[in-house]
C-alpha positions in Angstrom: -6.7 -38.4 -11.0 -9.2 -35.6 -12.2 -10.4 -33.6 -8.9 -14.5 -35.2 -9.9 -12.6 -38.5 -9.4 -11.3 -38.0 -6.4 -14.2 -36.6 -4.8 -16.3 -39.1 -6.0 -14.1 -42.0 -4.8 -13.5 -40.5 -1.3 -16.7 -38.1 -0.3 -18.2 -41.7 1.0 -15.0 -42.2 3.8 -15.3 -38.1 4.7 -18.6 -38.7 5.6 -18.7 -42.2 7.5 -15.6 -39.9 9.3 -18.1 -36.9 10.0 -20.7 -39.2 11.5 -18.1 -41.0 13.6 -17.0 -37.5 15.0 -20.2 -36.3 15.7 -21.4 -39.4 17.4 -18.3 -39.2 19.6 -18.8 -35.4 20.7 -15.7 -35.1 22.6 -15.9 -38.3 24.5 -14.3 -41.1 22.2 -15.3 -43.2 24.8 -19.1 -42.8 23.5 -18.1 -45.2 20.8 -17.7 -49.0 20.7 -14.4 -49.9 20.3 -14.5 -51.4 16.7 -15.8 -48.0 15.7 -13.0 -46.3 17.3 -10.5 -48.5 15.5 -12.5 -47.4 12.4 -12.4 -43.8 13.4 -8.4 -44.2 13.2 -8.5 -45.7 10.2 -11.1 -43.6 8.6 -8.7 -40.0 10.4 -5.4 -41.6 8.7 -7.4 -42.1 5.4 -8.7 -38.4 5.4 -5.4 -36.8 6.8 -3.6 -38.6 3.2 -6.6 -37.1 1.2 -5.6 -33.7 2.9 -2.0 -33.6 2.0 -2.8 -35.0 -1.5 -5.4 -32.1 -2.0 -3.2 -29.5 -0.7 -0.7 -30.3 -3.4 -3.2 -30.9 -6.7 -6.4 -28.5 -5.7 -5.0 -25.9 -3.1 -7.7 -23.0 -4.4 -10.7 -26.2 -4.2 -13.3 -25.5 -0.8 -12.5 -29.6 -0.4 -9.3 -28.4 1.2 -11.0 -26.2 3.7 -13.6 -29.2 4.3 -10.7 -31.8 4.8 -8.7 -29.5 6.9 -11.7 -29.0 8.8 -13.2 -32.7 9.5 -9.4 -33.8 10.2 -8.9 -30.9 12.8 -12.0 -32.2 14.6 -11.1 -35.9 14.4 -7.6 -35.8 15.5 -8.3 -34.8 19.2 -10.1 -37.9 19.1 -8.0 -40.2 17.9 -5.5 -38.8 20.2 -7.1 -38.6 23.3 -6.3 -35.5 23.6 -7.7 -31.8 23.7 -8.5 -30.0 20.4 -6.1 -27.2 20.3 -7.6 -23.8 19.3 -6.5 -20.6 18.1 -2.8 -19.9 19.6 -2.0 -16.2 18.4 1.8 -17.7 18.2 1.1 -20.4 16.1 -0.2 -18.7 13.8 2.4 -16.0 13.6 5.0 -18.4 13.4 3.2 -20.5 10.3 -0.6 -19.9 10.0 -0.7 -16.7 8.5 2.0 -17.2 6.0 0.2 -20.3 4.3 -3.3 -18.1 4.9 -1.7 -15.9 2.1 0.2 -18.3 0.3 -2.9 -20.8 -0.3 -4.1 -18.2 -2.9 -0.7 -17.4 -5.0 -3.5 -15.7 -7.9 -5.0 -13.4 -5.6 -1.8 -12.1 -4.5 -0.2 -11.8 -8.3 -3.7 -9.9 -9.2 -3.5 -7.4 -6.4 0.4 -7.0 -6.8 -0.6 -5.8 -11.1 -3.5 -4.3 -9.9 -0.9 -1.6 -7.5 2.4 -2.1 -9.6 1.3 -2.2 -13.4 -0.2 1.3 -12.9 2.4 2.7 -10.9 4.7 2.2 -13.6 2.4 3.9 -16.3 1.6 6.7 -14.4 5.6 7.3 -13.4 6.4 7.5 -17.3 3.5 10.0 -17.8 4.2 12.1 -15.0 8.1 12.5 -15.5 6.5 13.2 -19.5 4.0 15.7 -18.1 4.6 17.0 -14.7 2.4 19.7 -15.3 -0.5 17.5 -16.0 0.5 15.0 -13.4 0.8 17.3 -10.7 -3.1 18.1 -11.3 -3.2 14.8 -10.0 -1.4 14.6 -6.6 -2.5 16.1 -3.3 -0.9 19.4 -2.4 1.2 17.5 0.2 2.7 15.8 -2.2 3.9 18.7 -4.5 6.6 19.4 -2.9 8.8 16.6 -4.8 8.0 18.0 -8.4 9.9 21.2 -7.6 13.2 21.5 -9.3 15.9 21.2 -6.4 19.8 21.4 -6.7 21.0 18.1 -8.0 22.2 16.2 -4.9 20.1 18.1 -2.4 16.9 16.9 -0.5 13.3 18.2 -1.2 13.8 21.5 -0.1 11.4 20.3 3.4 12.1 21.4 6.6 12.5 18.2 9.2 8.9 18.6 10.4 7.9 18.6 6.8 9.8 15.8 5.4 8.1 14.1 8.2 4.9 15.4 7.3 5.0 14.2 4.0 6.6 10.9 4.9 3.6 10.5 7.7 1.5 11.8 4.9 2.4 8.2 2.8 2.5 6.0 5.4 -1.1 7.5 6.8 -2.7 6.6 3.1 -1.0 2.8 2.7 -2.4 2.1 5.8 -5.5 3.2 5.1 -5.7 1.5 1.9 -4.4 -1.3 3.1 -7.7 -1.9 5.6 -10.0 -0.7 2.9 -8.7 -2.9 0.7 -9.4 -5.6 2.8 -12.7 -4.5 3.8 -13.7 -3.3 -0.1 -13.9 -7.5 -0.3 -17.3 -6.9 0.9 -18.7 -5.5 -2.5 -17.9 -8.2 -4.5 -13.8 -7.3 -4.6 -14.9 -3.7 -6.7 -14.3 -1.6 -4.0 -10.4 -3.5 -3.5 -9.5 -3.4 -6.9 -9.8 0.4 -7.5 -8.4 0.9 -4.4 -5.3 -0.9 -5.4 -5.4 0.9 -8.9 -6.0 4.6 -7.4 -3.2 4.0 -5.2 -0.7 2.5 -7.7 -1.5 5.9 -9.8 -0.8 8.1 -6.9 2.6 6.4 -6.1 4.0 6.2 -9.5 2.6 10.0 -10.0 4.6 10.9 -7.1 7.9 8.6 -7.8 7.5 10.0 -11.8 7.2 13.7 -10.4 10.0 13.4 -7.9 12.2 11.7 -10.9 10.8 14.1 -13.7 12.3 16.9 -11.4 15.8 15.6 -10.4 14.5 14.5 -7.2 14.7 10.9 -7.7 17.5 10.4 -4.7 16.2 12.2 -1.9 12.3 10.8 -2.4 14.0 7.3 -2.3 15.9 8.0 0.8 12.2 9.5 2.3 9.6 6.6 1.4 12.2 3.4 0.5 12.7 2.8 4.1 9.0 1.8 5.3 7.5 1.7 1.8 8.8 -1.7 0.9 7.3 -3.0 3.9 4.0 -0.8 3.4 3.4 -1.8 -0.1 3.9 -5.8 0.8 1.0 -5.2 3.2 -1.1 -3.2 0.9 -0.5 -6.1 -1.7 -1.9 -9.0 0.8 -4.7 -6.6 2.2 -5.5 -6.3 -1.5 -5.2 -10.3 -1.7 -7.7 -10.6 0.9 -10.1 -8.7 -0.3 -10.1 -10.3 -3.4 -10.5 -13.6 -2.0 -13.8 -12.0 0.2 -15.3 -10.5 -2.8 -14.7 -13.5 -4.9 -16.4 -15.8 -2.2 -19.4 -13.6 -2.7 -19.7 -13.1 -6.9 -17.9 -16.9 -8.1 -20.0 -20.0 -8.3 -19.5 -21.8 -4.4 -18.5 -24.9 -5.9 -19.0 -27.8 -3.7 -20.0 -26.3 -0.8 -23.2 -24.0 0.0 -22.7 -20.8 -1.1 -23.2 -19.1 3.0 -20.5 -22.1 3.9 -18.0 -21.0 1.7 -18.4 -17.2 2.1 -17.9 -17.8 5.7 -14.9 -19.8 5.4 -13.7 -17.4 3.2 -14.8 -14.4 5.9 -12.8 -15.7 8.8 -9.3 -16.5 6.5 -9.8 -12.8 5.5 -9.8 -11.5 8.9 -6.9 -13.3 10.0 -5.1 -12.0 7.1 -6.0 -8.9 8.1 -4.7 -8.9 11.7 -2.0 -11.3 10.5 -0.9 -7.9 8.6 -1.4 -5.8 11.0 1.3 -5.8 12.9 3.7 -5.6 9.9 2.2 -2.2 8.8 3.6 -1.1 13.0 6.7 -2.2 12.2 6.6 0.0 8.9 5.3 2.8 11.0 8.1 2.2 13.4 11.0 2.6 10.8 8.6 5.6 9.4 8.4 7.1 12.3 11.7 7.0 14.3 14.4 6.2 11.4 13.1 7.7 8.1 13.2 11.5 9.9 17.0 11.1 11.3 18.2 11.3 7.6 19.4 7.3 7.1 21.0 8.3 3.8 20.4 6.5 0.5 22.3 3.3 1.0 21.3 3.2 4.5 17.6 3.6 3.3 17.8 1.2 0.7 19.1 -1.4 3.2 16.8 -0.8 5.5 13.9 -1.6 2.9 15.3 -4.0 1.3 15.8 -5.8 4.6 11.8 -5.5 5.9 10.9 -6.9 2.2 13.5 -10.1 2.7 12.4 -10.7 5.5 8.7 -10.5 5.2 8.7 -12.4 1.7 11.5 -14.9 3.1 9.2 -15.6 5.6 6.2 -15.9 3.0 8.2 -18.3 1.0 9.7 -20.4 4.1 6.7 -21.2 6.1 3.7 -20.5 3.1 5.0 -21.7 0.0 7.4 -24.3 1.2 6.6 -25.8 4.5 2.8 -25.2 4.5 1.7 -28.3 2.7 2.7 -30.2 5.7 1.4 -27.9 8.5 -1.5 -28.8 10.7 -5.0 -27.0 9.7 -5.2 -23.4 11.1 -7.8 -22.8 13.6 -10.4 -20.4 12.6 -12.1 -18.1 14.6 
């Protein structure tokens, strides 16, 4: 069944459903009771059409219309009261499938930050006198030649400045990212390129200069975690500007930019505490001098977890979650 098909076949039921729900308000009483056996019907009906278009069309607005119309019939079917935002649902499955219902956006932001990283770390361990043009002063410090199996050469203070210095910057382009959504996703993507080029200048100038070890030990810590965020801020943004530039489909053009508005917020402060917990491990761990392996562990554990969670409740379980409450 071709998505025109479906629509075509089913668009009559959504809407003898969306006249039913209005007529009721939030009395289901209002209604005779042959329309409320109809209004069951009609709620099972759409509540199939919902899990069938999650699976075929998850990136089609007729998911966000379904999810909406069945949210709105179900407290009347139920006799019961609609439920509305709860900030733990939604940490516990509502933001994961907010990022996993758009799988593109998220590969596109995570080339748009990692493809250039990678370039610009060959050229600056090629050139690091070109590449350290490049960098911010603060950020200098890892091109200089140190004693194989040293640190940077920092004081304490100053290994936290430049790790505060990193940290600082992901977090701001993580919420300009998201917010650069607003000029049509232009803004978002050359924040995620610019700051791809600056962490694979750094990494390449760091490695170019035998300082590959203690850099990792400095930024692996938190950074997993930060660059996760940046990568679903990015997402976000994407999906905003998007919303505003691509033809709106089915759905007016101000519907589905509004839709699209509220998901991105909640992305937003979905992510938001994730980028504390990186500051946390930034702030109180990175400066007590982990060690590599302990460093590496620690990373790698934020960026299990996070992505575990990502692929538990998004990806695998969010076909068969309940609509999430918007704002």
């Amino acid at each position: 069944m071709t998505l025109d098909h479906f629509l075509r076949d089913r668009t009559a039921t959504w809407q003898e459903l969306e006249e039913l729900v209005r007529a009721a308000g939030r009395r289901p009483h209002r209604l005779s009771g042959e329309r409320i056996l109809r209004l069951g019907a009609l709620y099972r009906s759409a509540a199939a059409d919902l899990a069938l278009a999650r699976r075929r069309w998850p990136g089609d607005p007729v998911v966000t219309r379904l999810e909406e119309l069945v949210g709105r019939a179900r407290h009347l079917v139920y006799a019961a009261p609609r439920r509305g935002f709860s900030p733990l649902r939604f940490v516990a499955g509502g933001y994961w499938r907010l990022v996993a219902e758009r799988p593109l956006m998220l590969g596109i932001a995570a080339a748009l930050v990692f493809a250039p990283a990678v370039l610009s770390a060959g050229w600056a361990a090629r050139d690091p006198g070109a590449a350290g043009g490049l960098v911010p002063t603060q950020y200098r410090a890892v091109g200089e030649p140190r004693t194989r199996g040293t640190d940077l050469g920092l004081a304490p203070d100053e290994e936290a400045g430049v790790s505060a210095q990193i940290f600082t910057n992901n977090i701001r382009v993580a919420f300009l990212a998201f917010a650069g959504g607003l000029t049509g996703g232009l803004l978002t993507a050359v924040l995620l390129v610019f700051n791809g080029v600056l962490l694979g200048t750094v990494a390449g100038l760091a490695w170019g200069a035998g300082n590959a070890r203690p850099f990792t030990e400095l930024v692996t810590a938190h950074g997993v975690l930060e660059l996760s965020c940046i990568v679903v801020s990015g997402a976000a943004g994407l999906r905003l500007g998007w919303a505003i530039v691509a033809p709106p489909g089915r759905l007016p053009r101000g519907t589905a930019l509004r839709l699209e508005a509220r998901r991105a917020v909640l992305i937003a402060l979905g992510t938001a505490p994730w980028l504390v917990v990186a500051g946390l491990v930034e702030g109180f761990l990175t400066p007590s001098g982990l060690g590599l392996g302990h460093a590496i562990g620690i990373g790698a554990t934020l960026g299990v977890v996070y992505w575990g969670l990502m692929l538990w409740r998004g990806f695998l379980t969010g076909s068969t979650d309940e609509p999430v409450p918007l704002l």
